[in-house]
TIMI-805090 format. One record per residue: x, y, z of N, C-alpha, C in turn. Coordinates in pm, whole numbers, padded with zeros to 5 digits. Layout:
residues N
<r n_X="X" n_Y="Y" n_Z="Z" ca_X="X" ca_Y="Y" ca_Z="Z" c_X="X" c_Y="Y" c_Z="Z"/>
...
END
This chain:
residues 115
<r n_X="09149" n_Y="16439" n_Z="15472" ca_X="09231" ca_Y="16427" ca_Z="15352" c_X="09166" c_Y="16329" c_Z="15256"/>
<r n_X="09122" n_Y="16394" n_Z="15154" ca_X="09067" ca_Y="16309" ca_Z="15067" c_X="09178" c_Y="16196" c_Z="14983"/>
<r n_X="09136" n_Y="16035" n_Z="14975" ca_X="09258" ca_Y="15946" ca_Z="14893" c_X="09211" c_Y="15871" c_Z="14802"/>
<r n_X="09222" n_Y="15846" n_Z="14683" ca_X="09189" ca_Y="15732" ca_Z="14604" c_X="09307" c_Y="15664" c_Z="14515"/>
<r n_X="09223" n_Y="15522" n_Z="14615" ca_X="09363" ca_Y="15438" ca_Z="14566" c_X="09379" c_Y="15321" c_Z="14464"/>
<r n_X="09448" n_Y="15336" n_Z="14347" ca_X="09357" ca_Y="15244" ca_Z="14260" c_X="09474" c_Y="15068" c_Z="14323"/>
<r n_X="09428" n_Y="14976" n_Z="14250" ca_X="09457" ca_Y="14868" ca_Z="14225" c_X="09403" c_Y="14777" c_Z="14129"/>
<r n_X="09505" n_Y="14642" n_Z="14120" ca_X="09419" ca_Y="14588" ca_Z="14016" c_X="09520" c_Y="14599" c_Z="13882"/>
<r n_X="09585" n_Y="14672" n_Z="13816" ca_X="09674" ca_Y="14637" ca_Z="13738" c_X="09720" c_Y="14535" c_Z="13680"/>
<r n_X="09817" n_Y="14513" n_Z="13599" ca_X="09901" ca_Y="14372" ca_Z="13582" c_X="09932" c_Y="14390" c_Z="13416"/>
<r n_X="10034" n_Y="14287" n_Z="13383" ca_X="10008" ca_Y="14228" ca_Z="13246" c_X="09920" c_Y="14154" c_Z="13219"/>
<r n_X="09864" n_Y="14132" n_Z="13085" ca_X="09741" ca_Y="14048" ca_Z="13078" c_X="09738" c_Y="14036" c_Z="12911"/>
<r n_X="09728" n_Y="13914" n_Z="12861" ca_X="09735" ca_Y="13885" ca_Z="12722" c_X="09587" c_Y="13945" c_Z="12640"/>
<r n_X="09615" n_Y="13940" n_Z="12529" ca_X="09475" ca_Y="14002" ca_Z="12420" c_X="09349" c_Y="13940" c_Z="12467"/>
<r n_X="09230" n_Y="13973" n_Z="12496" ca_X="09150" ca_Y="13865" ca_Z="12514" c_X="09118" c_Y="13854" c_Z="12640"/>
<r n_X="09201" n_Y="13864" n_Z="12731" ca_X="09223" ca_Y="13838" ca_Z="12858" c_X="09098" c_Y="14031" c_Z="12985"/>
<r n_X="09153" n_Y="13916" n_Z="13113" ca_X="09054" ca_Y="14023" ca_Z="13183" c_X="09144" c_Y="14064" c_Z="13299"/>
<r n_X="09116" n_Y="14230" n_Z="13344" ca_X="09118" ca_Y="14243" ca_Z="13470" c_X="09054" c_Y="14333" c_Z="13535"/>
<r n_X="09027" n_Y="14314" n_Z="13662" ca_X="08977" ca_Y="14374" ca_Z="13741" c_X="09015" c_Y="14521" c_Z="13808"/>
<r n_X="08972" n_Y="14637" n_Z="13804" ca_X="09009" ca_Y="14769" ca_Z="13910" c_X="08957" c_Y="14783" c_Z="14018"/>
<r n_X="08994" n_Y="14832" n_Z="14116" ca_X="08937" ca_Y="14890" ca_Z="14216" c_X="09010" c_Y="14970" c_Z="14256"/>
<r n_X="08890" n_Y="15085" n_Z="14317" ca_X="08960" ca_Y="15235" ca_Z="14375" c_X="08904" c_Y="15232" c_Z="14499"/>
<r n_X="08980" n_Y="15219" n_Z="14615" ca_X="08934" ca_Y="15306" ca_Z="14739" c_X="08903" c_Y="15424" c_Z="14728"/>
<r n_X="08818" n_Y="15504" n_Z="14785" ca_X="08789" ca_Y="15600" ca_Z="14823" c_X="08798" c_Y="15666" c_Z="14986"/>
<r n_X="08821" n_Y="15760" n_Z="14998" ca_X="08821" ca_Y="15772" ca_Z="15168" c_X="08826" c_Y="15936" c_Z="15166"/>
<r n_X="08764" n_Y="15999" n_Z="15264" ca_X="08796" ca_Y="16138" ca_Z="15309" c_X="08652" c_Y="16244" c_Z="15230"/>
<r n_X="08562" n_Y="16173" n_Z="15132" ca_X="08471" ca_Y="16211" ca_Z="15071" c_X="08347" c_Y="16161" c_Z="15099"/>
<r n_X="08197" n_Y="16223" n_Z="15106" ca_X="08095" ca_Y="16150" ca_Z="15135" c_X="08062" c_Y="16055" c_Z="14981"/>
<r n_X="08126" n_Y="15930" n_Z="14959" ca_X="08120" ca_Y="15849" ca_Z="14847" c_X="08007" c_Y="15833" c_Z="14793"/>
<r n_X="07902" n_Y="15780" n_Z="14905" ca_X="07772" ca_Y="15723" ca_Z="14835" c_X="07721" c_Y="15881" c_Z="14756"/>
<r n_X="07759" n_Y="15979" n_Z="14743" ca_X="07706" ca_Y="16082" ca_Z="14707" c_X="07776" c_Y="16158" c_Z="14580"/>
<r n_X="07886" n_Y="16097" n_Z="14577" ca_X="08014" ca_Y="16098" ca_Z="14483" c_X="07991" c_Y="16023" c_Z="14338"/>
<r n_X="07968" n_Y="16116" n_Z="14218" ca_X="08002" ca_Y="16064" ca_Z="14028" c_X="08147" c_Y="16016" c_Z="14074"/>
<r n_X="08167" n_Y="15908" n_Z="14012" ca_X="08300" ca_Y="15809" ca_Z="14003" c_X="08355" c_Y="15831" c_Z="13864"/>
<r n_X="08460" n_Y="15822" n_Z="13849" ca_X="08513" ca_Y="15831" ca_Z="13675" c_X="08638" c_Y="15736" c_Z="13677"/>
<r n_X="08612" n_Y="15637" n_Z="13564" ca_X="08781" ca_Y="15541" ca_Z="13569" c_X="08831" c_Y="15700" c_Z="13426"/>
<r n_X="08973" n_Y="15689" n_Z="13449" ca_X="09022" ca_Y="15793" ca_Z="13298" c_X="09132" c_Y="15700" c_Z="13324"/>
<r n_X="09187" n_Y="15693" n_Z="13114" ca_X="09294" ca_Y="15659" ca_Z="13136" c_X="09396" c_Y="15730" c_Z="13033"/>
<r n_X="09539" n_Y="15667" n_Z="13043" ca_X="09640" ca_Y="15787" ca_Z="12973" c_X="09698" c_Y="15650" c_Z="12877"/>
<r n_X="09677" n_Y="15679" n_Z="12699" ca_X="09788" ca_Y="15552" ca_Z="12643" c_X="09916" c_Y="15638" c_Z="12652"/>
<r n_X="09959" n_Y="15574" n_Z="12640" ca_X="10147" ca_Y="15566" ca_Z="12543" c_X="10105" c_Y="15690" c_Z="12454"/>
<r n_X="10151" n_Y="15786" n_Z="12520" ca_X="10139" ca_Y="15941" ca_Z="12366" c_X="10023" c_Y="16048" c_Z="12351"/>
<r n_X="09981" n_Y="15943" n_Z="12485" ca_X="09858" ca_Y="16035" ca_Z="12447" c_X="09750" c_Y="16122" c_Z="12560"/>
<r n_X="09650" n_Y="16222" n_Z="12496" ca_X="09608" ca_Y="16286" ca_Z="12660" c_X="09538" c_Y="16190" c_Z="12744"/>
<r n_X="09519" n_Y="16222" n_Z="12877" ca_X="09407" ca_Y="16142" ca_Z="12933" c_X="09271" c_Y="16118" c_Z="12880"/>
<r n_X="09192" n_Y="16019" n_Z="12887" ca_X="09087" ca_Y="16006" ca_Z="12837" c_X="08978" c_Y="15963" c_Z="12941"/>
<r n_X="08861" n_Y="15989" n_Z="12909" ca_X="08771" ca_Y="15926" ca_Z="12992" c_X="08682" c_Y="15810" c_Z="12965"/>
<r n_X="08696" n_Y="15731" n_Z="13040" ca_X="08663" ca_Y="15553" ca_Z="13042" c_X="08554" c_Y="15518" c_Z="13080"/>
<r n_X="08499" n_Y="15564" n_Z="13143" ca_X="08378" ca_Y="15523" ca_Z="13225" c_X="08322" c_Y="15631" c_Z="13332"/>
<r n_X="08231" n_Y="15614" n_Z="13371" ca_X="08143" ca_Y="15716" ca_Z="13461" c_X="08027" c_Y="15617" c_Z="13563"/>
<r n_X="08019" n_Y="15660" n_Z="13651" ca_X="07878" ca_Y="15586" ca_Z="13718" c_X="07869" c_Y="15715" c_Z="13852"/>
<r n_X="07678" n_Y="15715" n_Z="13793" ca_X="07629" ca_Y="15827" ca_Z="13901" c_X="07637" c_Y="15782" c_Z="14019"/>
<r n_X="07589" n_Y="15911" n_Z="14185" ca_X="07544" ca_Y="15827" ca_Z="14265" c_X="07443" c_Y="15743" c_Z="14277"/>
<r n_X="07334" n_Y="15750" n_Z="14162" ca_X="07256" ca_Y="15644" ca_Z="14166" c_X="07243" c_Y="15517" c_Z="14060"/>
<r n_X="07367" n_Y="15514" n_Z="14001" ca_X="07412" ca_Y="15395" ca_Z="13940" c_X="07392" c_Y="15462" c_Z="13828"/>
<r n_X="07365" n_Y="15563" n_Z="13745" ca_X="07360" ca_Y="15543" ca_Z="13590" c_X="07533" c_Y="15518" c_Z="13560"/>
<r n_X="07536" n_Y="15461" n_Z="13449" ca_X="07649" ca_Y="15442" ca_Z="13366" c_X="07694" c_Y="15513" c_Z="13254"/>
<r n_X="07813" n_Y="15565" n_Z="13206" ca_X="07837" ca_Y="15596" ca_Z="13100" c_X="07947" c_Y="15535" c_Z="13017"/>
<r n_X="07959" n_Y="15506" n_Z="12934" ca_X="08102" ca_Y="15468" ca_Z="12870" c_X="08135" c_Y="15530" c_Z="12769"/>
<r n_X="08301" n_Y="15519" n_Z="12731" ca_X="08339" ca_Y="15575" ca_Z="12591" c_X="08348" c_Y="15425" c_Z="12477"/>
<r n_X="08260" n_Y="15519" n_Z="12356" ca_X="08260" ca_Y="15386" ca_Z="12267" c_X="08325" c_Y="15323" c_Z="12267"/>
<r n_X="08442" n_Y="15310" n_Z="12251" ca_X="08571" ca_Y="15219" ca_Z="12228" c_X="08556" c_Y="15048" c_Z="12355"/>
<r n_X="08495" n_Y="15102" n_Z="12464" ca_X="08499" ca_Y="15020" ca_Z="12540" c_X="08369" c_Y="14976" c_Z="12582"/>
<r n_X="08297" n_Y="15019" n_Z="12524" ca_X="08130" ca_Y="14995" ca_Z="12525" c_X="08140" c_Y="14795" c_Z="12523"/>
<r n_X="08034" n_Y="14704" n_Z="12599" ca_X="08038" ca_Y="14594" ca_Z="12589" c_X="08156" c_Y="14504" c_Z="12627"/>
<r n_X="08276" n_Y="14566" n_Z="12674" ca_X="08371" ca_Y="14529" ca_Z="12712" c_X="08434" c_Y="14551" c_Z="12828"/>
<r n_X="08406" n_Y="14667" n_Z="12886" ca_X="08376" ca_Y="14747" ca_Z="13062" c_X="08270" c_Y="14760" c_Z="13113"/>
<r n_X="08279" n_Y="14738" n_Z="13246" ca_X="08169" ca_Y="14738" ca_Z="13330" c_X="08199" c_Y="14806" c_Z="13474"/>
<r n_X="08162" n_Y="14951" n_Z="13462" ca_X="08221" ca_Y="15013" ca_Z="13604" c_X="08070" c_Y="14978" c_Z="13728"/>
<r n_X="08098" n_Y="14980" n_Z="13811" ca_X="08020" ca_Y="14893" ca_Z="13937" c_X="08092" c_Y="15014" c_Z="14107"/>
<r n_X="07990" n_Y="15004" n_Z="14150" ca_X="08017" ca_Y="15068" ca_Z="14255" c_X="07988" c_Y="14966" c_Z="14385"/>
<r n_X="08082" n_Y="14985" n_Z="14498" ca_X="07998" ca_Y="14914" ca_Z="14630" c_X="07972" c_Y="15058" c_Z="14736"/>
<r n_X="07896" n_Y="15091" n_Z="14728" ca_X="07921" ca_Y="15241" ca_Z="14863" c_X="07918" c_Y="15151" c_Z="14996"/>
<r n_X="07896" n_Y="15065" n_Z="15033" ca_X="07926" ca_Y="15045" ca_Z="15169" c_X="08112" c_Y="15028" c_Z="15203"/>
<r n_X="08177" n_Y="14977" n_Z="15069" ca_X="08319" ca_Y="14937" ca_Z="15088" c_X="08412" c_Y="15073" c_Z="15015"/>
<r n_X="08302" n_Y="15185" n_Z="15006" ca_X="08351" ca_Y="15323" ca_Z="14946" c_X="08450" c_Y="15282" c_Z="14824"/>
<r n_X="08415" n_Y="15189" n_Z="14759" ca_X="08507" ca_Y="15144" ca_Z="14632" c_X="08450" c_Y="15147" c_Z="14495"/>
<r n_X="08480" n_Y="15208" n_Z="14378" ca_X="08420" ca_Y="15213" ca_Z="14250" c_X="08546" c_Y="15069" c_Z="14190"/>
<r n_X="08489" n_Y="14992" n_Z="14076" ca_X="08529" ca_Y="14904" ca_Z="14053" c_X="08519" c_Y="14922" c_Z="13887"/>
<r n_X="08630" n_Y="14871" n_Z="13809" ca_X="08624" ca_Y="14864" ca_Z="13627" c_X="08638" c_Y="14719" c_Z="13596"/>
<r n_X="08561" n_Y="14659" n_Z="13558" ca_X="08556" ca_Y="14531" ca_Z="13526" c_X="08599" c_Y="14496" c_Z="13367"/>
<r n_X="08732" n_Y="14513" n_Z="13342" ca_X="08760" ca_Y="14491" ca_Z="13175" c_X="08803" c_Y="14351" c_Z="13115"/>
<r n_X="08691" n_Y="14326" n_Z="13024" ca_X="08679" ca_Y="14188" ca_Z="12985" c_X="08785" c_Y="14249" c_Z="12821"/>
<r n_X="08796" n_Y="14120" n_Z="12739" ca_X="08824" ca_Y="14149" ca_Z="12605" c_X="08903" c_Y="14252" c_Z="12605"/>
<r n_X="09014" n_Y="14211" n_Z="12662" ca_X="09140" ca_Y="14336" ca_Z="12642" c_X="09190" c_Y="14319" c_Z="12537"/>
<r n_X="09229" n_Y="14436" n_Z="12460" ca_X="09320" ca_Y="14468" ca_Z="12319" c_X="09420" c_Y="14535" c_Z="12351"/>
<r n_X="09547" n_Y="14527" n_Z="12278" ca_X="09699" ca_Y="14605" ca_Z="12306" c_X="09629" c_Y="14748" c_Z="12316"/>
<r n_X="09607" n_Y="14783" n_Z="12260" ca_X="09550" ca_Y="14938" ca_Z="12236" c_X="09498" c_Y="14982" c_Z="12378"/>
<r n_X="09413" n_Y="14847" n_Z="12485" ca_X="09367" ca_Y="14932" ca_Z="12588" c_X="09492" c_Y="14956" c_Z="12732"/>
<r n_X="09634" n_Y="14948" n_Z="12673" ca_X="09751" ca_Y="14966" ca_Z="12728" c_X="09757" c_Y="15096" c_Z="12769"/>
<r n_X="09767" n_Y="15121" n_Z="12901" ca_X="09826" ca_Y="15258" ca_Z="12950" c_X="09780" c_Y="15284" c_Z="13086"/>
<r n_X="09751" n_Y="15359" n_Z="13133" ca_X="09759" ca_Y="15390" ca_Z="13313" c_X="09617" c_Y="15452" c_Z="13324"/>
<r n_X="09603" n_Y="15405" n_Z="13423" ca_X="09419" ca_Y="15400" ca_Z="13449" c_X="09435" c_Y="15449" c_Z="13582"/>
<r n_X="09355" n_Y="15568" n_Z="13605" ca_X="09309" ca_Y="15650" ca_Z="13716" c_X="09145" c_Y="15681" c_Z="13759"/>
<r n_X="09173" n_Y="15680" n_Z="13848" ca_X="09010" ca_Y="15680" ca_Z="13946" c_X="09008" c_Y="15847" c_Z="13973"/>
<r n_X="08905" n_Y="15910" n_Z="13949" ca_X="08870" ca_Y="16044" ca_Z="13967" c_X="08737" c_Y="16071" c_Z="14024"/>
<r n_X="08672" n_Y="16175" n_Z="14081" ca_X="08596" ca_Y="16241" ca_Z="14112" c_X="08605" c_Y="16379" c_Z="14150"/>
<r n_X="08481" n_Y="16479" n_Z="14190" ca_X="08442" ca_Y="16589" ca_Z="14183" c_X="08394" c_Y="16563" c_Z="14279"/>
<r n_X="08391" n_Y="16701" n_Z="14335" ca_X="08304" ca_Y="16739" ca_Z="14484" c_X="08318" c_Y="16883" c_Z="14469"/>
<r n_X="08219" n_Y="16943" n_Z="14520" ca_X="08207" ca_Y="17087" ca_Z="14541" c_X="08357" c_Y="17185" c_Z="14458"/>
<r n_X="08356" n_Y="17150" n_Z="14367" ca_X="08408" ca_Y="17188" ca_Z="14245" c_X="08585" c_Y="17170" c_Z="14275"/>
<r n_X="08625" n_Y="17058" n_Z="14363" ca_X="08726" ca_Y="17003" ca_Z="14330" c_X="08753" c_Y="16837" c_Z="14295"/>
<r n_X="08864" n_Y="16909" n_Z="14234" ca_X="08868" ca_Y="16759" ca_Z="14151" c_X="09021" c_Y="16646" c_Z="14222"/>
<r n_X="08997" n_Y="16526" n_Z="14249" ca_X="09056" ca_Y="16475" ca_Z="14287" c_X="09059" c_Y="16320" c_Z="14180"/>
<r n_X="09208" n_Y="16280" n_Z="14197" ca_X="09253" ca_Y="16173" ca_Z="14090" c_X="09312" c_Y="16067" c_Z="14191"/>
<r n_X="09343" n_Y="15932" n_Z="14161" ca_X="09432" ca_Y="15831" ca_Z="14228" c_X="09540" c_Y="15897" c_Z="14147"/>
<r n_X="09670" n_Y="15791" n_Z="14218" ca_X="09785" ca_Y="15778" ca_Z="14142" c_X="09801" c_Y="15682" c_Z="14056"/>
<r n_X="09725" n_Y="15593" n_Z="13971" ca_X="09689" ca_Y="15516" ca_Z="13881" c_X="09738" c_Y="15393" c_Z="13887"/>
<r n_X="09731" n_Y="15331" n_Z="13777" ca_X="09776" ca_Y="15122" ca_Z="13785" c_X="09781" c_Y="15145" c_Z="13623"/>
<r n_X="09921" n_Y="15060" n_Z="13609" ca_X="09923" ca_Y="15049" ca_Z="13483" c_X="09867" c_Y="14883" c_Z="13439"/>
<r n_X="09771" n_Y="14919" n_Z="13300" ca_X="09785" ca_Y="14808" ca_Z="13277" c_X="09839" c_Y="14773" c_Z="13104"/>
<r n_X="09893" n_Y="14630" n_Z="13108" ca_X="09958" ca_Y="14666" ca_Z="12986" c_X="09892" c_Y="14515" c_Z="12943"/>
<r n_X="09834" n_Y="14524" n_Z="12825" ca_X="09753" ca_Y="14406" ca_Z="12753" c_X="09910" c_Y="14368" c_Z="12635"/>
<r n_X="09987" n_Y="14304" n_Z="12658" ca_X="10045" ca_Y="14220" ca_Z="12551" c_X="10064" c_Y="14028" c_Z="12537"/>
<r n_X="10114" n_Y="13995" n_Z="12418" ca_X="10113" ca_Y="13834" ca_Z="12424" c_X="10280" c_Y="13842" c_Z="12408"/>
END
């Protein structure tokens, strides 16, 4: 049974940082594209970040210089490192991947950036 479990959430003021992490389990990980996506207030899901199995990175502008997705494959965990939070980056953040053309999501962490 494939699971990914995010954590890491919270409130957190403008400016401010937090940390994600997604377990992974039931998938060969080290071999596994990672994706953080997230959903605002109104709006569709979006995609946040990317990291290959061999570390390339991708980001969406908006968060360019301000996220940093990181993988550990020995602890089967992809990680979102968000520095310089803005209200705007408010809403529910999910861990995804692909495998042999299915797609699997966490059940997400909200995070909500207000002062």
């Amino acid at each position: 049974q494939v699971q990914l479990r995010e954590s890491g959430g919270g409130l957190v003021q403008p400016g401010g940082s937090l940390r994600l992490s997604c377990v992974v389990s039931g998938i060969n990980f080290s071999g596994a594209p990672m994706n953080w996506y997230r959903q605002l207030p109104g709006k569709e899901r979006e995609s946040v970040a990317s990291i290959m199995s061999v570390g390339l990175e991708t980001y969406r502008d908006s968060v360019k210089g301000r996220f940093t997705i990181s993988r550990d494959n020995a602890k089967n965990t992809v990680y979102l490192q968000m520095n310089s939070l803005r209200p705007d980056d408010t809403g529910v953040y999910f861990c995804y991947t692909r495998q042999r053309g299915d797609e699997y999501w966490g059940q997400g962490t909200q995070v909500t950036v207000s002062s």
